[in-house]
NUBA-175943 format. One record per residue (C-alpha): x, y, z; residue in three letters. Coordinates in steps of 0.25 Angstrom, whole numbers, plus 2048, in hexadecimal, padded with zeros to 3 digits. Last residue first. Layout:
! NUBA-175943
XYZALA
...
END
This chain:
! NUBA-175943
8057F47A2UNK
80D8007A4UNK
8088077B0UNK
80A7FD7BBUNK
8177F77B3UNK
81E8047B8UNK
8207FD7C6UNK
82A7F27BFUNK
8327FD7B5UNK
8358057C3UNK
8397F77CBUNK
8427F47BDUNK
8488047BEUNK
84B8027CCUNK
8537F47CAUNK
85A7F97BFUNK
85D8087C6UNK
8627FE7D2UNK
86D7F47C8UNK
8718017C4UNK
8748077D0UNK
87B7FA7D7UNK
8767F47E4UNK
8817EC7EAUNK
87A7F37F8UNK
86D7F77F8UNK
8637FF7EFUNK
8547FD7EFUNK
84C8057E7UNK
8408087E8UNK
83480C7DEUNK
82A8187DEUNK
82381B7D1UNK
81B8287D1UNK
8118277C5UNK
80A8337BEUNK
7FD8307B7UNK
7F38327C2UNK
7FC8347CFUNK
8048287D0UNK
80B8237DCUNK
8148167D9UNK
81A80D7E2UNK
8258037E6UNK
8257FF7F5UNK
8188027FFUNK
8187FB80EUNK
80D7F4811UNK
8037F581CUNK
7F97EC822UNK
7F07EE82EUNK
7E67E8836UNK
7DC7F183EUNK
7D17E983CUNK
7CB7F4835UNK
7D77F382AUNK
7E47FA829UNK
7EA7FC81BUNK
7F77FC812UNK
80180580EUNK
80F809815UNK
81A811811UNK
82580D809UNK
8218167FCUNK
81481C801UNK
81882B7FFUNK
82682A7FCUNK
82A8397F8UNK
8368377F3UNK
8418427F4UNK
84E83A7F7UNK
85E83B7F6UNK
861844803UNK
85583E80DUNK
855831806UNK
86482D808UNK
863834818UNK
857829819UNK
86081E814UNK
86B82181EUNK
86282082AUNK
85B815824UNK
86880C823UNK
86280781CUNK
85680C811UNK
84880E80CUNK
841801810UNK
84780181FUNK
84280E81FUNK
83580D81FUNK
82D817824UNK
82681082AUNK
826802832UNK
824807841UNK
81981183BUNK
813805836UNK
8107FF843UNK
806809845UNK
7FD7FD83FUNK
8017F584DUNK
7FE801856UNK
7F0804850UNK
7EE7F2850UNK
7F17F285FUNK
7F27E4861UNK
8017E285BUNK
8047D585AUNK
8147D4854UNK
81B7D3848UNK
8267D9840UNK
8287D3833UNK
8377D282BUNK
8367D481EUNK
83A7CC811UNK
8347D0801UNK
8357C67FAUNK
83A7C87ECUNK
8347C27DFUNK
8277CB7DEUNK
8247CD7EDUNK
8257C27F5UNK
8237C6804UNK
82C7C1810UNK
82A7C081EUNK
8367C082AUNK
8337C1838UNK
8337CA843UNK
82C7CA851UNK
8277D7858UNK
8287D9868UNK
81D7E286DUNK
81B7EF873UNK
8177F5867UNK
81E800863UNK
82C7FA869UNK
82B7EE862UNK
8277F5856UNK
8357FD858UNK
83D7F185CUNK
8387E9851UNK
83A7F4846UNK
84A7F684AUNK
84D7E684DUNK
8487E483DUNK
8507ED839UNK
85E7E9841UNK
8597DB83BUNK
8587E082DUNK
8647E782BUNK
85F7EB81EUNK
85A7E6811UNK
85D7D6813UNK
85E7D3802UNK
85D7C47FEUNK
85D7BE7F0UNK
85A7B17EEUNK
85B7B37DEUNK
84B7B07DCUNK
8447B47E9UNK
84C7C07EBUNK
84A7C57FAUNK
8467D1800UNK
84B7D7810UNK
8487E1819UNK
8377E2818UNK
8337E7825UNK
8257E2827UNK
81D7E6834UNK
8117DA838UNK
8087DD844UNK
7FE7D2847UNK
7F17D9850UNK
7E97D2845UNK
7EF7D6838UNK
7FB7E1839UNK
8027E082CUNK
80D7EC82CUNK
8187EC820UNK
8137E4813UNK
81B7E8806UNK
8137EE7FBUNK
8177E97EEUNK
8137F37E4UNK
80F8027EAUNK
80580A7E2UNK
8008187E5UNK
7F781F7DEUNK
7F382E7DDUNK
7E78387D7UNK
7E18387E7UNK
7E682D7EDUNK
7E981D7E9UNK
7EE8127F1UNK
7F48067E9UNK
7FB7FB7EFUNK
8047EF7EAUNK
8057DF7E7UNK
8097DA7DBUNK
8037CF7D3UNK
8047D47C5UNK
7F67D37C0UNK
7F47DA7CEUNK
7FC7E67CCUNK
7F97E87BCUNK
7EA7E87C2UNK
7ED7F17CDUNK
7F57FB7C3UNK
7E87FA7BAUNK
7DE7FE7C5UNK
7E78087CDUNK
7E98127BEUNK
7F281C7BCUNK
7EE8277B4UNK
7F38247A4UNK
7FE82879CUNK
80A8267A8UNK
8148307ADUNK
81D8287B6UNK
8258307C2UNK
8318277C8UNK
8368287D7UNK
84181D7DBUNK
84181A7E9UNK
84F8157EFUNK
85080B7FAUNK
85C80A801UNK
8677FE808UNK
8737FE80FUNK
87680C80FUNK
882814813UNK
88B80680FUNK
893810805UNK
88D8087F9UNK
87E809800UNK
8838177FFUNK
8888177F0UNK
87A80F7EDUNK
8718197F3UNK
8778267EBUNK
87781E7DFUNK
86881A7E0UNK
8648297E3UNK
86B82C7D6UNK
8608247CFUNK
85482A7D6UNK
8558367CEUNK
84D82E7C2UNK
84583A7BDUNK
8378377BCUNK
82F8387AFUNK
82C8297ACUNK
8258277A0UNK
817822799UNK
8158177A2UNK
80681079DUNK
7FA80D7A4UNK
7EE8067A1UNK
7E080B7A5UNK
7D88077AFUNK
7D47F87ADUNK
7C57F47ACUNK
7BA7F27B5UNK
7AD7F77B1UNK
7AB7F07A5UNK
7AF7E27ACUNK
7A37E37B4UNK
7A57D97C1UNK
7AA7E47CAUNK
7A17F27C6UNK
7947ED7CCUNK
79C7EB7D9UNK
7A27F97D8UNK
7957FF7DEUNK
7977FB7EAUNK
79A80A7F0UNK
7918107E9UNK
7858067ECUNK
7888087FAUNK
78B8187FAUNK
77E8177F6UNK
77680D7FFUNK
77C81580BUNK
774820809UNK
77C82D807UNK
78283980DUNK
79183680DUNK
79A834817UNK
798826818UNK
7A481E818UNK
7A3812811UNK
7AE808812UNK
7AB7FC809UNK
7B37F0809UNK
7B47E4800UNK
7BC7D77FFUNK
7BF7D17F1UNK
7C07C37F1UNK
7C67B87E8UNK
7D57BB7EFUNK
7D37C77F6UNK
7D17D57EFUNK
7CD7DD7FAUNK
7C47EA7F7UNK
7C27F77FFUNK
7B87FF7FAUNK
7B580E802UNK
7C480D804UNK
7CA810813UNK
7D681A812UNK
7E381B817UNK
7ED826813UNK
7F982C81BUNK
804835814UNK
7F783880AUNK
7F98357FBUNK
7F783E7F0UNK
8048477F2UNK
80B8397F0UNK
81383A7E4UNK
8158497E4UNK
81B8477F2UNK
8198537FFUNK
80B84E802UNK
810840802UNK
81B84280DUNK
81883A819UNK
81E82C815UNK
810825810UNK
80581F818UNK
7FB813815UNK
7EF811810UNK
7E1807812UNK
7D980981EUNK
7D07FE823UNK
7C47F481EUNK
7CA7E8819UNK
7C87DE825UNK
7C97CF820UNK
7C27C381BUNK
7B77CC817UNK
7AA7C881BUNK
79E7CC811UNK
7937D6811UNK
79A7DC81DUNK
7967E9824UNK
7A07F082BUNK
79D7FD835UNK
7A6808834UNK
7A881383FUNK
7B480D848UNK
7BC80A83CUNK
7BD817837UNK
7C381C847UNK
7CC811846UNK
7D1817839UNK
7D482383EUNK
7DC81D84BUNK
7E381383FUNK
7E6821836UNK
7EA82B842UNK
7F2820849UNK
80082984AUNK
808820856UNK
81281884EUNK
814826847UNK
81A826838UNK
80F81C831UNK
803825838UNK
80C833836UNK
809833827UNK
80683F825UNK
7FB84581AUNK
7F083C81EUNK
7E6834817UNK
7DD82C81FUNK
7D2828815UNK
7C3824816UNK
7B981F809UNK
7C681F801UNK
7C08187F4UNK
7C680A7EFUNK
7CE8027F8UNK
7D57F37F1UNK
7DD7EA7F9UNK
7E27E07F2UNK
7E67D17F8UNK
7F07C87F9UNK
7F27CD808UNK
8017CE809UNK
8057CF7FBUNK
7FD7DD7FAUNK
7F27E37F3UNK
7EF7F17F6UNK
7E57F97EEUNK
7E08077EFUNK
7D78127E9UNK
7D181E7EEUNK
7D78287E3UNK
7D18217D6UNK
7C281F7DBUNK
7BD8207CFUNK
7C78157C9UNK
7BF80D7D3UNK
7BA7FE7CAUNK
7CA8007C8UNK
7CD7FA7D5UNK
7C47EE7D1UNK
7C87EB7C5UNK
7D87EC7CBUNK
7D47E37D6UNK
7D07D87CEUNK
7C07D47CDUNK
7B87C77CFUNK
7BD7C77DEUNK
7B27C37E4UNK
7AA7CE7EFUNK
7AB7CF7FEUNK
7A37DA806UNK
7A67E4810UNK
79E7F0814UNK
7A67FB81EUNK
79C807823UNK
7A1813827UNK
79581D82AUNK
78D813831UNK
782809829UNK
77B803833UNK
7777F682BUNK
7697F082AUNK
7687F681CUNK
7747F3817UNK
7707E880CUNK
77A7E5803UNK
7757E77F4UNK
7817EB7EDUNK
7897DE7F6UNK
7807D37F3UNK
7807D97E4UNK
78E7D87E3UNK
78D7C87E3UNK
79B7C57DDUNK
79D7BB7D2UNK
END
Protein backbone atom coordinates (compact mmCIF):
# COMPACT_ATOMS: atom_id res chain seq x y z
CA UNK A 1 0.00 0.00 0.00
CA UNK A 2 1.05 3.54 -0.59
CA UNK A 3 1.93 5.79 2.30
CA UNK A 4 0.03 8.94 1.14
CA UNK A 5 0.23 10.51 4.31
CA UNK A 6 4.01 11.02 4.14
CA UNK A 7 3.29 12.98 1.08
CA UNK A 8 -0.15 15.04 2.57
CA UNK A 9 1.82 15.91 5.30
CA UNK A 10 5.32 16.93 3.68
CA UNK A 11 6.88 19.38 5.53
CA UNK A 12 7.95 22.80 3.45
CA UNK A 13 8.66 24.99 5.88
CA UNK A 14 12.37 25.35 5.37
CA UNK A 15 11.88 25.53 1.62
CA UNK A 16 12.01 28.88 -0.43
CA UNK A 17 9.04 28.38 -2.08
CA UNK A 18 9.42 30.51 -5.56
CA UNK A 19 6.54 31.16 -7.90
CA UNK A 20 7.19 27.94 -10.03
CA UNK A 21 7.83 25.29 -8.05
CA UNK A 22 8.19 21.44 -9.30
CA UNK A 23 7.59 18.58 -6.40
CA UNK A 24 8.30 15.04 -7.27
CA UNK A 25 7.34 12.04 -5.48
CA UNK A 26 6.82 8.18 -6.40
CA UNK A 27 3.75 6.12 -5.52
CA UNK A 28 2.74 2.11 -6.24
CA UNK A 29 0.90 1.44 -8.87
CA UNK A 30 -2.26 -0.08 -7.11
CA UNK A 31 -4.43 1.86 -9.69
CA UNK A 32 -4.67 1.61 -13.75
CA UNK A 33 -4.37 4.34 -15.88
CA UNK A 34 -7.96 4.76 -16.88
CA UNK A 35 -9.08 5.06 -12.74
CA UNK A 36 -6.77 7.37 -12.50
CA UNK A 37 -7.53 9.45 -15.64
CA UNK A 38 -11.10 9.45 -14.71
CA UNK A 39 -10.26 10.54 -10.95
CA UNK A 40 -10.21 14.27 -13.28
CA UNK A 41 -13.48 14.15 -15.38
CA UNK A 42 -13.59 17.93 -13.86
CA UNK A 43 -10.83 18.71 -15.68
CA UNK A 44 -12.23 17.44 -19.06
CA UNK A 45 -10.26 19.88 -21.50
CA UNK A 46 -6.50 19.66 -19.99
CA UNK A 47 -6.14 16.16 -20.30
CA UNK A 48 -3.64 13.88 -22.04
CA UNK A 49 -2.11 10.46 -22.25
CA UNK A 50 0.64 9.16 -24.43
CA UNK A 51 1.71 5.59 -24.27
CA UNK A 52 4.01 4.31 -26.78
CA UNK A 53 6.02 1.13 -27.84
CA UNK A 54 9.14 2.66 -27.17
CA UNK A 55 9.03 3.63 -23.54
CA UNK A 56 6.50 0.96 -22.19
CA UNK A 57 5.31 3.35 -20.34
CA UNK A 58 2.03 5.96 -20.15
CA UNK A 59 2.15 9.40 -19.86
CA UNK A 60 -0.53 11.01 -18.13
CA UNK A 61 -0.95 15.28 -17.82
CA UNK A 62 -3.75 16.54 -15.95
CA UNK A 63 -4.54 20.51 -15.66
CA UNK A 64 -2.61 22.99 -18.04
CA UNK A 65 -0.78 25.05 -15.34
CA UNK A 66 1.27 26.64 -18.62
CA UNK A 67 0.60 26.36 -22.43
CA UNK A 68 2.18 27.43 -25.68
CA UNK A 69 -0.58 27.55 -27.95
CA UNK A 70 -0.11 29.32 -31.11
CA UNK A 71 -2.13 29.82 -34.17
CA UNK A 72 0.91 28.90 -36.80
CA UNK A 73 2.89 26.44 -36.85
CA UNK A 74 6.08 28.08 -38.19
CA UNK A 75 8.36 26.10 -35.29
CA UNK A 76 7.89 22.47 -37.22
CA UNK A 77 8.24 24.59 -40.74
CA UNK A 78 11.26 26.93 -39.88
CA UNK A 79 14.60 25.02 -38.85
CA UNK A 80 15.41 28.44 -37.42
CA UNK A 81 11.74 29.28 -35.49
CA UNK A 82 12.74 28.47 -31.60
CA UNK A 83 9.86 30.46 -30.20
CA UNK A 84 8.48 27.25 -27.97
CA UNK A 85 12.22 25.79 -26.83
CA UNK A 86 13.48 29.70 -26.18
CA UNK A 87 10.03 29.96 -24.19
CA UNK A 88 10.56 27.10 -22.53
CA UNK A 89 14.16 27.83 -21.53
CA UNK A 90 12.98 31.03 -20.01
CA UNK A 91 10.22 28.43 -17.68
CA UNK A 92 12.69 26.47 -16.66
CA UNK A 93 15.11 29.16 -15.48
CA UNK A 94 12.37 30.18 -12.60
CA UNK A 95 11.29 26.79 -11.21
CA UNK A 96 12.98 25.39 -8.31
CA UNK A 97 12.46 21.29 -7.79
CA UNK A 98 11.96 19.75 -4.61
CA UNK A 99 12.02 15.76 -4.48
CA UNK A 100 10.10 13.73 -1.85
CA UNK A 101 11.40 10.67 -3.91
CA UNK A 102 14.08 10.40 -6.84
CA UNK A 103 12.55 9.70 -10.15
CA UNK A 104 14.56 7.39 -12.35
CA UNK A 105 14.19 9.92 -14.95
CA UNK A 106 13.43 13.66 -15.87
CA UNK A 107 9.47 14.09 -16.48
CA UNK A 108 9.00 17.69 -16.11
CA UNK A 109 8.78 19.36 -19.79
CA UNK A 110 6.27 20.42 -22.31
CA UNK A 111 3.96 18.10 -23.81
CA UNK A 112 2.27 18.87 -27.65
CA UNK A 113 2.99 18.92 -30.83
CA UNK A 114 2.24 20.86 -34.09
CA UNK A 115 -0.28 20.43 -36.79
CA UNK A 116 -0.31 21.40 -40.66
CA UNK A 117 -1.16 25.08 -40.36
CA UNK A 118 -4.69 25.22 -40.98
CA UNK A 119 -6.82 24.22 -37.81
CA UNK A 120 -8.61 27.55 -37.52
CA UNK A 121 -9.92 27.14 -41.14
CA UNK A 122 -11.03 23.04 -40.29
CA UNK A 123 -14.37 22.30 -38.54
CA UNK A 124 -12.61 19.31 -36.90
CA UNK A 125 -9.80 21.20 -35.47
CA UNK A 126 -11.06 24.67 -34.81
CA UNK A 127 -10.28 23.59 -31.02
CA UNK A 128 -6.78 22.94 -31.35
CA UNK A 129 -3.91 25.41 -31.83
CA UNK A 130 -1.60 25.05 -35.08
CA UNK A 131 1.20 25.03 -32.19
CA UNK A 132 0.21 23.49 -28.62
CA UNK A 133 2.54 22.62 -25.56
CA UNK A 134 1.67 22.74 -22.39
CA UNK A 135 3.07 21.80 -18.93
CA UNK A 136 0.46 19.73 -16.60
CA UNK A 137 -0.33 20.92 -13.11
CA UNK A 138 -0.03 16.75 -12.37
CA UNK A 139 2.04 14.86 -14.48
CA UNK A 140 1.83 11.01 -13.76
CA UNK A 141 4.12 7.92 -15.16
CA UNK A 142 2.86 4.69 -15.16
CA UNK A 143 6.15 2.50 -15.09
CA UNK A 144 6.08 -0.83 -14.49
CA UNK A 145 5.01 -1.18 -10.56
CA UNK A 146 5.59 2.62 -10.22
CA UNK A 147 3.85 5.63 -10.77
CA UNK A 148 6.16 8.73 -10.95
CA UNK A 149 4.63 12.07 -10.11
CA UNK A 150 5.11 15.69 -10.75
CA UNK A 151 3.63 18.73 -9.83
CA UNK A 152 4.05 21.99 -11.66
CA UNK A 153 2.71 24.85 -9.63
CA UNK A 154 2.54 28.15 -11.00
CA UNK A 155 1.72 30.64 -8.53
CA UNK A 156 -0.39 33.42 -9.91
CA UNK A 157 -2.84 33.17 -7.38
CA UNK A 158 -3.08 34.92 -3.96
CA UNK A 159 -3.00 32.21 -1.69
CA UNK A 160 -0.91 30.39 1.00
CA UNK A 161 0.98 27.64 -0.26
CA UNK A 162 -0.58 25.12 2.17
CA UNK A 163 -3.71 25.58 0.01
CA UNK A 164 -3.02 25.24 -3.32
CA UNK A 165 -1.17 22.14 -1.65
CA UNK A 166 -3.72 20.26 -0.14
CA UNK A 167 -5.76 21.15 -3.69
CA UNK A 168 -3.41 20.02 -5.67
CA UNK A 169 -2.93 16.39 -3.77
CA UNK A 170 -5.95 15.98 -3.01
CA UNK A 171 -6.54 13.05 -5.33
CA UNK A 172 -4.57 10.78 -3.08
CA UNK A 173 -7.66 10.18 -0.83
CA UNK A 174 -9.64 9.37 -4.01
CA UNK A 175 -6.95 6.44 -5.47
CA UNK A 176 -7.45 3.39 -3.20
CA UNK A 177 -11.71 4.12 -2.66
CA UNK A 178 -13.24 2.03 -5.31
CA UNK A 179 -16.52 4.35 -4.85
CA UNK A 180 -14.83 7.05 -6.35
CA UNK A 181 -13.29 5.69 -9.27
CA UNK A 182 -15.69 4.09 -11.72
CA UNK A 183 -15.95 3.84 -15.59
CA UNK A 184 -17.29 6.84 -17.47
CA UNK A 185 -20.18 5.95 -19.33
CA UNK A 186 -20.25 3.30 -22.20
CA UNK A 187 -20.52 4.31 -25.51
CA UNK A 188 -22.55 2.98 -28.38
CA UNK A 189 -22.46 4.08 -32.44
CA UNK A 190 -25.78 5.05 -33.44
CA UNK A 191 -24.93 5.81 -37.27
CA UNK A 192 -22.57 7.17 -39.57
CA UNK A 193 -23.75 10.32 -41.38
CA UNK A 194 -20.87 11.19 -43.75
CA UNK A 195 -21.08 10.66 -47.30
CA UNK A 196 -18.46 8.33 -48.69
CA UNK A 197 -17.00 10.72 -51.56
CA UNK A 198 -13.74 9.40 -50.94
CA UNK A 199 -14.60 6.28 -53.14
CA UNK A 200 -13.91 8.08 -56.49
CA UNK A 201 -10.82 9.38 -55.21
CA UNK A 202 -9.67 5.81 -54.99
CA UNK A 203 -10.42 5.35 -58.93
CA UNK A 204 -8.81 8.28 -59.89
CA UNK A 205 -5.44 7.06 -57.84
CA UNK A 206 -5.39 3.74 -59.14
CA UNK A 207 -5.82 4.70 -63.09
CA UNK A 208 -2.56 6.83 -62.65
CA UNK A 209 -0.57 4.26 -60.53
CA UNK A 210 -2.00 2.24 -63.62
CA UNK A 211 -0.36 4.75 -66.18
CA UNK A 212 2.94 4.63 -64.05
CA UNK A 213 1.98 8.59 -62.91
CA UNK A 214 2.22 7.39 -59.31
CA UNK A 215 4.22 4.71 -57.63
CA UNK A 216 2.64 4.68 -54.61
CA UNK A 217 -0.35 7.31 -52.53
CA UNK A 218 -2.00 7.54 -49.40
CA UNK A 219 -5.65 8.45 -49.36
CA UNK A 220 -7.40 9.72 -46.20
CA UNK A 221 -10.90 8.75 -45.78
CA UNK A 222 -13.24 11.36 -43.59
CA UNK A 223 -16.12 9.71 -41.71
CA UNK A 224 -18.58 11.91 -39.18
CA UNK A 225 -20.18 9.37 -36.48
CA UNK A 226 -23.11 10.64 -34.28
CA UNK A 227 -22.88 8.63 -31.11
CA UNK A 228 -25.68 8.69 -27.95
CA UNK A 229 -23.55 9.61 -25.31
CA UNK A 230 -20.36 12.45 -25.15
CA UNK A 231 -17.25 10.75 -25.53
CA UNK A 232 -15.53 9.56 -22.79
CA UNK A 233 -11.11 9.45 -22.40
CA UNK A 234 -11.48 7.25 -19.35
CA UNK A 235 -13.45 4.25 -20.81
CA UNK A 236 -11.75 4.68 -24.42
CA UNK A 237 -8.26 4.33 -22.41
CA UNK A 238 -9.36 1.54 -20.52
CA UNK A 239 -10.81 -0.47 -24.02
CA UNK A 240 -6.97 0.76 -25.23
CA UNK A 241 -5.19 -0.81 -22.45
CA UNK A 242 -7.25 -3.96 -21.95
CA UNK A 243 -6.42 -4.39 -25.62
CA UNK A 244 -2.68 -3.76 -25.53
CA UNK A 245 -2.38 -0.75 -28.08
CA UNK A 246 -0.27 2.00 -27.93
CA UNK A 247 -1.60 5.63 -28.80
CA UNK A 248 -2.09 9.34 -27.79
CA UNK A 249 -4.91 11.48 -26.53
CA UNK A 250 -4.69 15.43 -26.12
CA UNK A 251 -7.67 17.10 -25.23
CA UNK A 252 -8.75 21.06 -25.89
CA UNK A 253 -11.36 22.92 -25.05
CA UNK A 254 -14.89 20.80 -25.78
CA UNK A 255 -12.44 18.35 -28.31
CA UNK A 256 -10.29 15.05 -28.28
CA UNK A 257 -7.90 13.79 -30.38
CA UNK A 258 -6.87 10.18 -30.41
CA UNK A 259 -4.12 8.61 -32.70
CA UNK A 260 -3.68 4.61 -32.41
CA UNK A 261 -0.17 3.32 -33.18
CA UNK A 262 2.07 6.28 -33.08
CA UNK A 263 5.08 5.88 -35.06
CA UNK A 264 8.52 7.10 -33.37
CA UNK A 265 10.30 10.09 -35.60
CA UNK A 266 12.94 12.18 -33.39
CA UNK A 267 14.41 10.48 -30.17
CA UNK A 268 17.01 12.90 -28.94
CA UNK A 269 18.27 11.46 -25.52
CA UNK A 270 21.72 12.69 -24.18
CA UNK A 271 23.15 14.67 -26.94
CA UNK A 272 22.03 11.22 -29.42
CA UNK A 273 19.98 12.29 -32.34
CA UNK A 274 17.83 9.65 -33.76
CA UNK A 275 15.32 10.57 -37.21
CA UNK A 276 12.95 7.63 -38.31
CA UNK A 277 11.88 7.46 -41.88
CA UNK A 278 9.59 4.58 -42.08
CA UNK A 279 10.10 3.17 -45.98
CA UNK A 280 9.16 -0.15 -45.81
CA UNK A 281 6.64 -2.92 -43.52
CA UNK A 282 6.83 -6.34 -43.58
CA UNK A 283 4.11 -9.39 -43.02
CA UNK A 284 5.39 -11.49 -40.17
CA UNK A 285 3.02 -14.42 -41.07
CA UNK A 286 3.05 -14.74 -45.11
CA UNK A 287 6.79 -13.14 -45.63
CA UNK A 288 5.48 -10.49 -47.20
CA UNK A 289 7.88 -7.60 -48.17
CA UNK A 290 6.85 -4.20 -49.50
CA UNK A 291 10.07 -1.34 -50.02
CA UNK A 292 7.48 1.94 -50.28
CA UNK A 293 9.77 4.08 -52.36
CA UNK A 294 13.09 4.58 -53.87
CA UNK A 295 14.48 4.05 -50.64
CA UNK A 296 17.98 4.65 -51.04
CA UNK A 297 17.63 7.87 -53.35
CA UNK A 298 15.36 8.95 -50.14
CA UNK A 299 17.48 8.14 -47.67
CA UNK A 300 20.48 10.05 -49.58
CA UNK A 301 18.01 13.22 -50.00
CA UNK A 302 17.36 13.49 -45.82
CA UNK A 303 21.12 12.72 -44.99
CA UNK A 304 22.44 15.31 -47.24
CA UNK A 305 20.12 18.01 -45.99
CA UNK A 306 20.63 17.13 -42.02
CA UNK A 307 24.31 16.88 -42.86
CA UNK A 308 24.29 20.10 -44.28
CA UNK A 309 22.16 21.60 -41.15
CA UNK A 310 24.36 20.40 -38.78
CA UNK A 311 27.86 20.27 -39.80
CA UNK A 312 28.16 16.66 -39.29
CA UNK A 313 28.28 13.37 -41.07
CA UNK A 314 24.98 11.10 -40.07
CA UNK A 315 25.08 7.29 -40.13
CA UNK A 316 21.99 5.07 -41.38
CA UNK A 317 20.86 1.95 -40.35
CA UNK A 318 17.88 -0.12 -40.40
CA UNK A 319 15.28 -0.83 -37.06
CA UNK A 320 12.16 -2.37 -36.92
CA UNK A 321 9.01 -2.02 -34.73
CA UNK A 322 6.24 -4.73 -34.24
CA UNK A 323 3.12 -3.46 -34.40
CA UNK A 324 0.17 -5.86 -34.50
CA UNK A 325 1.35 -8.59 -37.06
CA UNK A 326 3.39 -6.26 -39.25
CA UNK A 327 6.78 -4.56 -38.59
CA UNK A 328 7.12 -1.66 -39.23
CA UNK A 329 10.97 -1.11 -40.94
CA UNK A 330 12.73 2.44 -41.18
CA UNK A 331 15.90 3.65 -41.73
CA UNK A 332 17.49 5.98 -38.64
CA UNK A 333 19.64 8.81 -39.06
CA UNK A 334 22.11 9.27 -36.39
CA UNK A 335 24.61 11.52 -35.31
CA UNK A 336 25.72 13.54 -31.76
CA UNK A 337 24.34 16.71 -31.93
CA UNK A 338 25.53 18.91 -28.65
CA UNK A 339 23.11 21.64 -29.31
CA UNK A 340 20.01 20.20 -28.05
CA UNK A 341 17.73 23.55 -29.54
CA UNK A 342 19.34 22.59 -32.94
CA UNK A 343 18.91 18.88 -32.58
CA UNK A 344 14.98 19.16 -31.53
CA UNK A 345 14.70 21.69 -34.65
CA UNK A 346 15.31 18.62 -36.40
CA UNK A 347 11.77 18.05 -36.95
CA UNK A 348 11.41 20.61 -39.41
CA UNK A 349 13.87 18.53 -41.42
CA UNK A 350 11.26 15.55 -41.15
CA UNK A 351 7.92 17.41 -41.68
CA UNK A 352 5.68 17.63 -43.58
CA UNK A 353 5.95 14.46 -44.48
CA UNK A 354 5.73 13.63 -47.87
CA UNK A 355 7.16 10.57 -48.00
CA UNK A 356 3.93 9.21 -46.07
CA UNK A 357 1.44 10.88 -48.41
CA UNK A 358 2.87 9.96 -51.91
CA UNK A 359 5.72 9.36 -54.76
CA UNK A 360 6.75 10.88 -56.81
CA UNK A 361 5.83 13.81 -54.43
CA UNK A 362 5.67 16.22 -56.91
CA UNK A 363 2.89 14.45 -58.68
CA UNK A 364 1.08 13.42 -55.38
CA UNK A 365 0.85 16.90 -54.30
CA UNK A 366 -0.74 18.05 -57.68
CA UNK A 367 -3.20 14.71 -56.95
CA UNK A 368 -4.22 16.52 -53.47
CA UNK A 369 -4.25 19.91 -54.75
CA UNK A 370 -7.29 19.09 -57.56
CA UNK A 371 -8.89 15.90 -55.55
CA UNK A 372 -8.56 16.95 -51.80
CA UNK A 373 -10.24 19.42 -49.14
CA UNK A 374 -8.93 17.84 -45.78
CA UNK A 375 -8.05 19.68 -43.31
CA UNK A 376 -5.33 17.39 -41.58
CA UNK A 377 -4.76 18.98 -38.20
CA UNK A 378 -2.49 16.55 -36.50
CA UNK A 379 -2.87 13.51 -38.85
CA UNK A 380 1.00 12.97 -39.98
CA UNK A 381 2.30 15.54 -37.89
CA UNK A 382 4.33 15.26 -34.75
CA UNK A 383 3.23 14.65 -30.97
CA UNK A 384 5.41 13.98 -28.25
CA UNK A 385 7.18 16.14 -25.48
CA UNK A 386 10.65 17.90 -24.42
CA UNK A 387 11.77 17.64 -21.11
CA UNK A 388 13.86 19.98 -18.64
CA UNK A 389 16.93 18.03 -19.64
CA UNK A 390 16.32 18.96 -22.94
CA UNK A 391 15.56 15.55 -24.23
CA UNK A 392 13.09 15.19 -26.70
CA UNK A 393 10.80 12.66 -28.39
CA UNK A 394 8.22 12.93 -30.93
CA UNK A 395 6.10 10.74 -32.84
CA UNK A 396 4.42 10.83 -35.87
CA UNK A 397 0.30 10.42 -35.75
CA UNK A 398 -1.35 7.74 -38.07
CA UNK A 399 -5.18 6.67 -37.89
CA UNK A 400 -7.15 9.19 -35.71
CA UNK A 401 -10.34 10.36 -34.34
CA UNK A 402 -11.36 14.02 -33.20
CA UNK A 403 -14.59 14.33 -31.38
CA UNK A 404 -16.07 17.24 -30.17
CA UNK A 405 -18.77 16.00 -27.37
CA UNK A 406 -21.01 13.54 -29.24
CA UNK A 407 -19.75 14.03 -32.97
CA UNK A 408 -16.83 11.63 -34.00
CA UNK A 409 -14.38 12.70 -37.09
CA UNK A 410 -12.84 9.45 -38.04
CA UNK A 411 -9.48 9.85 -39.96
CA UNK A 412 -8.02 6.48 -41.66
CA UNK A 413 -5.45 6.07 -44.59
CA UNK A 414 -5.48 4.35 -47.37
CA UNK A 415 -2.62 3.05 -48.95
CA UNK A 416 -2.80 2.31 -52.78
CA UNK A 417 0.01 0.87 -54.94
CA UNK A 418 0.54 -0.92 -57.85
CA UNK A 419 -1.67 -4.58 -58.48
CA UNK A 420 -3.92 -2.79 -56.17
CA UNK A 421 -7.65 -3.39 -57.06
CA UNK A 422 -10.61 -1.12 -56.10
CA UNK A 423 -12.52 -3.56 -54.28
CA UNK A 424 -9.84 -5.36 -52.73
CA UNK A 425 -9.06 -1.26 -51.30
CA UNK A 426 -12.90 -0.29 -50.17
CA UNK A 427 -12.59 -3.88 -48.17
CA UNK A 428 -9.42 -3.22 -46.77
CA UNK A 429 -10.82 0.53 -45.72
CA UNK A 430 -14.10 -0.60 -44.67
CA UNK A 431 -12.23 -3.30 -42.10
CA UNK A 432 -9.50 -0.44 -40.62
CA UNK A 433 -13.08 1.89 -40.28
CA UNK A 434 -15.02 -1.31 -38.66
CA UNK A 435 -11.57 -1.76 -36.27
CA UNK A 436 -11.33 1.95 -35.01
CA UNK A 437 -15.24 2.06 -34.28
CA UNK A 438 -14.64 -0.55 -31.62
CA UNK A 439 -13.63 2.38 -29.23
CA UNK A 440 -17.17 3.33 -29.02
CA UNK A 441 -19.00 -0.02 -29.22
CA UNK A 442 -17.82 -2.00 -26.45
Amino acid sequence: MNDYQKIIDYDFSDTVLDDKLVVKFKLKKTFTEDQFISLFTPKKGERFIIRTPDTKSSIIGIGYEATWLLDSNDFLTSFDNSSVLSGFEELKAQVSVIEIDEHDCEYFGIYGGISDGNNKNSQEWVDFSDTSFVVPGILAVFKGDDVYITLFFNMKEEKEFSELWAERISFLNKLDDKNEISSEPQINVVREIYPELWQENIRKALLQIEKEELKRIVLSRKNLILLENNTSLGAITKYLLSKNRYFIAFESKKSLFITTNPLISLDYTDNDLKAHLYLKKENLFNNDYSVMFDEEEIINEYREDFESHYNTDFKVYDDKTLMGKKLDVFSVLNSKVEDSQQAIKALSLLYPMPIIKGYPESVAKKFFDENYNVGYGFWYSPFGYITNDLDAKFYTCGNMMVAQNNMITLFTSILLSKDEKYDEVIEKSNKIVSSSLKLFDH
